[in-house]
N, C-alpha and C positions, 0 to 999 in steps of 0.2 A: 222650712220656709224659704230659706236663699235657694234652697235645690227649686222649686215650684219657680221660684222668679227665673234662675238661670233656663230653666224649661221653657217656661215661657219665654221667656226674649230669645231663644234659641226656636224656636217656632216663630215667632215674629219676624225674626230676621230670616227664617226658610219660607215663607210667604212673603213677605216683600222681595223678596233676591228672585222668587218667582214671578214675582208681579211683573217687578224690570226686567226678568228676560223675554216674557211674552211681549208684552210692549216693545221692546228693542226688535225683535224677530216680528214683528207684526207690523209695527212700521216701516221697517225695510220691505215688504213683502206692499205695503201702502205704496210707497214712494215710485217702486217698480209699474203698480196699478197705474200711479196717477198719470206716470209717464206714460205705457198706455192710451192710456183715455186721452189724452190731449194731443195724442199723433191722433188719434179716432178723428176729434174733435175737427183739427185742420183740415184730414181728409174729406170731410162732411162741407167742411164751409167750403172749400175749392170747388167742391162737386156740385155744390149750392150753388158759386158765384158762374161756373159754366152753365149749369142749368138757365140761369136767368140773362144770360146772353145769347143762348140761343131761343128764349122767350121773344126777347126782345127782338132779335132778326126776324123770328117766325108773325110778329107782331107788325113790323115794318112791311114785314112781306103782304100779308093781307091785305094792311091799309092801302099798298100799292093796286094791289085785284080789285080793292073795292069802290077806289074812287079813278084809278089811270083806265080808261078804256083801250089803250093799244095792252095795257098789260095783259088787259081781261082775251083781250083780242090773243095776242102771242100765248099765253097758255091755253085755250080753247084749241088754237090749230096746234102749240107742240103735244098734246095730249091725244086728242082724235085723227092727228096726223092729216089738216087738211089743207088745200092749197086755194088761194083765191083764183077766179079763174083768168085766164093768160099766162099763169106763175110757171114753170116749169121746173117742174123736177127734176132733182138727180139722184139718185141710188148709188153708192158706193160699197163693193163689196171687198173684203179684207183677201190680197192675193196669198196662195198657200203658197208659205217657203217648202223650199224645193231641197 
C-alpha cells in the first residue's frame, strides 16, 4: 500500500514538474511573442497616423480646387501645359557637362 502511494506521488510530482516546465518554456516563448506584436502594433499606428496626414493635405488640396478658382485655374494650365494669351514662354533645357 505505501509502495502504491510512494508511486503515485512520484508520478504526481513527474506531471506536475512537467506541467511547470512547459509553462515556464511557453511563457518565455509568450513574452518574446508579445514583444513582437507590440513593435507590430506601433509600426501599424505610425503608418496609421502618416497615412492620415497625408489624408488630410490630399483633403485641403481639393477643397482648394474646388472652391479657389485661380487654383483650378493654375492646375488646368500646369497640367495641359497652357499659356494665356500674351504670356510668353520660356523652355529651359539642362546644358550637357562636358
Amino acid at each position: 500500500m505505501k509502495k502504491t502511494i510512494f508511486s503515485l506521488a512520484g508520478l504526481l510530482a513527474a506531471v506536475l514538474a512537467g506541467s511547470l516546465l512547459f509553462l515556464a518554456l511557453d511563457l518565455k516563448r509568450g513574452y518574446s511573442e508579445l514583444g513582437a506584436k507590440r513593435q507590430h502594433i506601433r509600426d501599424l499606428e505610425q503608418r496609421n497616423a502618416e497615412l492620415k496626414a497625408e489624408n488630410r493635405k490630399k483633403r485641403e488640396r481639393i477643397d482648394k480646387l474646388r472652391y479657389d478658382q485661380r487654383q483650378q485655374e493654375l492646375e488646368i494650365r500646369e497640367r495641359q501645359k497652357k499659356v494665356r494669351q500674351g504670356e510668353t514662354t520660356f523652355v529651359l533645357q539642362d546644358q550637357k557637362k562636358q
